[in-house]
Backbone as ProteinMPNN parsed JSONL, in Angstrom:
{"seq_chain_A": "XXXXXXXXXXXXXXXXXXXXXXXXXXXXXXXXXXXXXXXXXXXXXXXXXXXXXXXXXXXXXXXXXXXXXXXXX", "coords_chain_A": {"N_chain_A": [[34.79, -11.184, 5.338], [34.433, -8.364, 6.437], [34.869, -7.255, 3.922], [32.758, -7.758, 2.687], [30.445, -6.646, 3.905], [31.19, -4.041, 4.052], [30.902, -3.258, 1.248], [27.779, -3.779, 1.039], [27.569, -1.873, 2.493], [27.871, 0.373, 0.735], [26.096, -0.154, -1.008], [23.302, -0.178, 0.015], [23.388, 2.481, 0.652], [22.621, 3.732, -1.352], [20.767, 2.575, -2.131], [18.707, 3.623, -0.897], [18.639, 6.533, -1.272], [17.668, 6.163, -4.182], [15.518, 4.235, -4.349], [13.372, 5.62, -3.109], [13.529, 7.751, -4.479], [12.365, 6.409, -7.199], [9.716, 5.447, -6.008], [8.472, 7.577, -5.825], [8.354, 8.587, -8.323], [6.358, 6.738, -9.411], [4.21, 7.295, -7.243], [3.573, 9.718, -8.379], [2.843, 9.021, -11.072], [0.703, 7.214, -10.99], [-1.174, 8.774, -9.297], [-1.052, 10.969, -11.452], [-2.335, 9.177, -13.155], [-4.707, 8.701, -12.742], [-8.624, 8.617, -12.457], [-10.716, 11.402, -12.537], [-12.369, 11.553, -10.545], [-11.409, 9.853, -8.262], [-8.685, 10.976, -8.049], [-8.08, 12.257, -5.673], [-8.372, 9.786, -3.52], [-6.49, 8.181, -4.157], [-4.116, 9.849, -4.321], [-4.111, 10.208, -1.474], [-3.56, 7.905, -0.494], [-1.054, 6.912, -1.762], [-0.059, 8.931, -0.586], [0.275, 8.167, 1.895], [1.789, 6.045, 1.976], [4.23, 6.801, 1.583], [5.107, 8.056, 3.391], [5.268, 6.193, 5.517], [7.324, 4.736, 4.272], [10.012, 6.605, 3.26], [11.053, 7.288, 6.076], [12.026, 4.759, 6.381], [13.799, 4.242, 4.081], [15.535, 5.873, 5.043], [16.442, 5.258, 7.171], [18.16, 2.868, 6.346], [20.124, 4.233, 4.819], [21.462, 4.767, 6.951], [22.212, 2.636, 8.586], [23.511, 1.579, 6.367], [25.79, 3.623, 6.372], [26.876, 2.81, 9.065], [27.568, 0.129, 8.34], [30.139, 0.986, 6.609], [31.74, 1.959, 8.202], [32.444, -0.168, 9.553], [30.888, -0.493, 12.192], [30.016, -2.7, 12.913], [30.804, -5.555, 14.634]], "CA_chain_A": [[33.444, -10.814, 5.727], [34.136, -6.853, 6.211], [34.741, -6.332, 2.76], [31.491, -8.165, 2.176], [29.802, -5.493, 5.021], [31.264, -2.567, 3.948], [30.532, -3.712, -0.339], [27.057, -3.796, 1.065], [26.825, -0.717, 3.104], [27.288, 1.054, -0.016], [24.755, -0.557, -1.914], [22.21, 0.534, 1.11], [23.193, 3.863, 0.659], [22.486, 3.742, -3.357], [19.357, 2.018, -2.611], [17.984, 4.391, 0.168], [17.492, 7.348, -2.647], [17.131, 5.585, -5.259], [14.068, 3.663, -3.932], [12.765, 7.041, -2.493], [12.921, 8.483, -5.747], [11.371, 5.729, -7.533], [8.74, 5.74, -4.89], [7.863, 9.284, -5.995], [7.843, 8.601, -9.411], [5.48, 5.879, -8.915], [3.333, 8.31, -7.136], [3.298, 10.88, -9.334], [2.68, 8.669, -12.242], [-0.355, 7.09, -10.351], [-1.99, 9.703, -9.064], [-1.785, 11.263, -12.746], [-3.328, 9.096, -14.674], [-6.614, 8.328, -11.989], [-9.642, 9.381, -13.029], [-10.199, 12.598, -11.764], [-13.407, 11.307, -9.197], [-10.709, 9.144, -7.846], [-7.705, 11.225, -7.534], [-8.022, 12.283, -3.93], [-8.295, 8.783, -2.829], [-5.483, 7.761, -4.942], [-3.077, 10.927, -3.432], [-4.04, 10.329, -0.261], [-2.996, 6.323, -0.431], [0.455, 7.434, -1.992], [1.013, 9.585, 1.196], [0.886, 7.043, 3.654], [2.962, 5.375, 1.407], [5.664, 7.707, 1.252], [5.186, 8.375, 4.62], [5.858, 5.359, 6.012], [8.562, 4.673, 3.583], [10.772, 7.258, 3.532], [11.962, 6.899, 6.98], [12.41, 3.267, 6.464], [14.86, 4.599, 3.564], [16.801, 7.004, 5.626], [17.213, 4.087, 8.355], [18.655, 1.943, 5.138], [21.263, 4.786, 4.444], [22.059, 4.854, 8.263], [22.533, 1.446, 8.142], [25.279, 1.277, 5.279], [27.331, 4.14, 6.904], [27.608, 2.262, 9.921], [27.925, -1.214, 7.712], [31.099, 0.84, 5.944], [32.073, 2.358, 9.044], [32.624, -1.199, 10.068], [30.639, -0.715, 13.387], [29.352, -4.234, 12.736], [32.07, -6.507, 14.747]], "C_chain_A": [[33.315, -9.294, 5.861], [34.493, -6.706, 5.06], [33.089, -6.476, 2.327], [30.641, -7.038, 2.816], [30.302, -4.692, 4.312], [30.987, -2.738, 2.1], [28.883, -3.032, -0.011], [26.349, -2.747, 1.587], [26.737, 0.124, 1.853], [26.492, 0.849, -0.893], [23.338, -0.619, -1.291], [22.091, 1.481, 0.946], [22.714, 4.331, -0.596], [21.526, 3.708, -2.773], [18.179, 2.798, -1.801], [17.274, 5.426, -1.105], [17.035, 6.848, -3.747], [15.66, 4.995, -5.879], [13.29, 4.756, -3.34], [12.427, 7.523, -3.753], [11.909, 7.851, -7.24], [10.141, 5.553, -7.286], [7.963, 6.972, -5.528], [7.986, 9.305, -7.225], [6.71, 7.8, -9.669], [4.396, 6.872, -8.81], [2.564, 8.682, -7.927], [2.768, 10.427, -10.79], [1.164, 8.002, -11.921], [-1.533, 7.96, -10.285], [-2.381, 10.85, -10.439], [-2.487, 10.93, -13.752], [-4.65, 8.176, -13.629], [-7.319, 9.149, -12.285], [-9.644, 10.596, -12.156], [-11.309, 12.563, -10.5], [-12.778, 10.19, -8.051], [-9.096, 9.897, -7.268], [-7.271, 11.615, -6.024], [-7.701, 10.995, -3.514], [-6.503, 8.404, -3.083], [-3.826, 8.709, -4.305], [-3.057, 10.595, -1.795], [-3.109, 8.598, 0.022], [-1.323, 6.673, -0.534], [1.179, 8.175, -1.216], [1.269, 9.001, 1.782], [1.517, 6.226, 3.52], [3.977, 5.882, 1.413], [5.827, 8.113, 2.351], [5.824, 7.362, 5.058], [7.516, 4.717, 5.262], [9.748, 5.577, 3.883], [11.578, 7.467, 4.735], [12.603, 5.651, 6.855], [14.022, 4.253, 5.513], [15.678, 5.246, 3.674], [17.541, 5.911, 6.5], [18.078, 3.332, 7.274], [19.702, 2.988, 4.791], [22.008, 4.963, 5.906], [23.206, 3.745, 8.512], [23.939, 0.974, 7.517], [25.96, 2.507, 5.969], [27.604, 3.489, 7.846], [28.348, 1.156, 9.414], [29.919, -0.508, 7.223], [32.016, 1.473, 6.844], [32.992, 1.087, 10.112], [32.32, -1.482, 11.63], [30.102, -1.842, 14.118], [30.171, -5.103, 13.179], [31.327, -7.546, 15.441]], "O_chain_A": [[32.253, -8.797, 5.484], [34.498, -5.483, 4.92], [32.379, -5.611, 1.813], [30.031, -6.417, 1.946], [29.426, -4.491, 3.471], [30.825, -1.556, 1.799], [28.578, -1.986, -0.585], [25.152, -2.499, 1.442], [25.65, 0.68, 1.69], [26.149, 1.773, -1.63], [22.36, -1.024, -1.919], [20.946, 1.93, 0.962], [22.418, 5.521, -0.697], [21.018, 4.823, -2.65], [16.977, 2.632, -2.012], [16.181, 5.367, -1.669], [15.942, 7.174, -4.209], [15.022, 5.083, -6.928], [12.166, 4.321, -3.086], [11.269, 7.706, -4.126], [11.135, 8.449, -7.988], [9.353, 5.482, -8.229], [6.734, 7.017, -5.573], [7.628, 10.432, -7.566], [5.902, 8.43, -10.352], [3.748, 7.299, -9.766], [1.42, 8.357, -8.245], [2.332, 11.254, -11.591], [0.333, 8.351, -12.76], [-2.558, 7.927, -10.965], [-3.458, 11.43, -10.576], [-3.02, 11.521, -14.692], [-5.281, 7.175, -13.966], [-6.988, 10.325, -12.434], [-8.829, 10.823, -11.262], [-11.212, 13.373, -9.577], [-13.469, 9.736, -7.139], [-8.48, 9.466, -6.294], [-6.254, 11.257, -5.429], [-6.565, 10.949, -3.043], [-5.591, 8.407, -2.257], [-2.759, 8.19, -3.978], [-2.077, 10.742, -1.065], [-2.12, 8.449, 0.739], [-0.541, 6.687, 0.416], [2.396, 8.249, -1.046], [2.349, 8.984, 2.371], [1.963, 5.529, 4.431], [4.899, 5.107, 1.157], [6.905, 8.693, 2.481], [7.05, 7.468, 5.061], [8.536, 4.377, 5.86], [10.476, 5.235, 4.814], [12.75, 7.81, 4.575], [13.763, 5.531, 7.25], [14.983, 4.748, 6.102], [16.564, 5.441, 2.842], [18.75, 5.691, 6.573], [19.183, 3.283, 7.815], [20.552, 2.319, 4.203], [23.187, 5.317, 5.892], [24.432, 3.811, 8.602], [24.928, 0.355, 7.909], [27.127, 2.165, 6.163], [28.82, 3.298, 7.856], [29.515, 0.981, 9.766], [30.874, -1.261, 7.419], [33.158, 1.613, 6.406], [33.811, 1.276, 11.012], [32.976, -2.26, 12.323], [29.825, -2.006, 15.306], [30.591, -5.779, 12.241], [31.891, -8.585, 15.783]]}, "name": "protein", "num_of_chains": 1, "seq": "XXXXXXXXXXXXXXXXXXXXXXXXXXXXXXXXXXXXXXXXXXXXXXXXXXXXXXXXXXXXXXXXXXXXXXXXX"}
């Protein structure tokens, strides 16, 4: 079971930027192709998306160091 935990913490820590940076391509790919009487709305949505996200995905790399840290007993 700790190899299984610590396997998994590093596939938390992958998935923290990974999904962050996806996230922000997303975005950016969004918000470029909205019309342009729409793009405000459209930027502003994608903030509070990335807002709220991005911590989540730091807690998710926290997460797997403790998982490989094996603070999980």
């Amino acid at each position: 079971m700790s190899r299984i935990k610590r396997f998994l913490g590093f596939v938390w820590i992958i998935l923290g930027p990974l999904g962050t940076i996806f996230m922000l391509y997303q975005a950016f790919d969004k918000i470029s192709q909205a019309e342009p009487s729409h793009q405000l709305n459209t930027a502003l949505q994608w903030g509070i998306i990335l807002l709220v996200f991005i911590p989540i995905a730091i807690g998710l790399m926290i997460f797997g160091k403790y998982a490989i840290q094996d603070e999980y007993k």
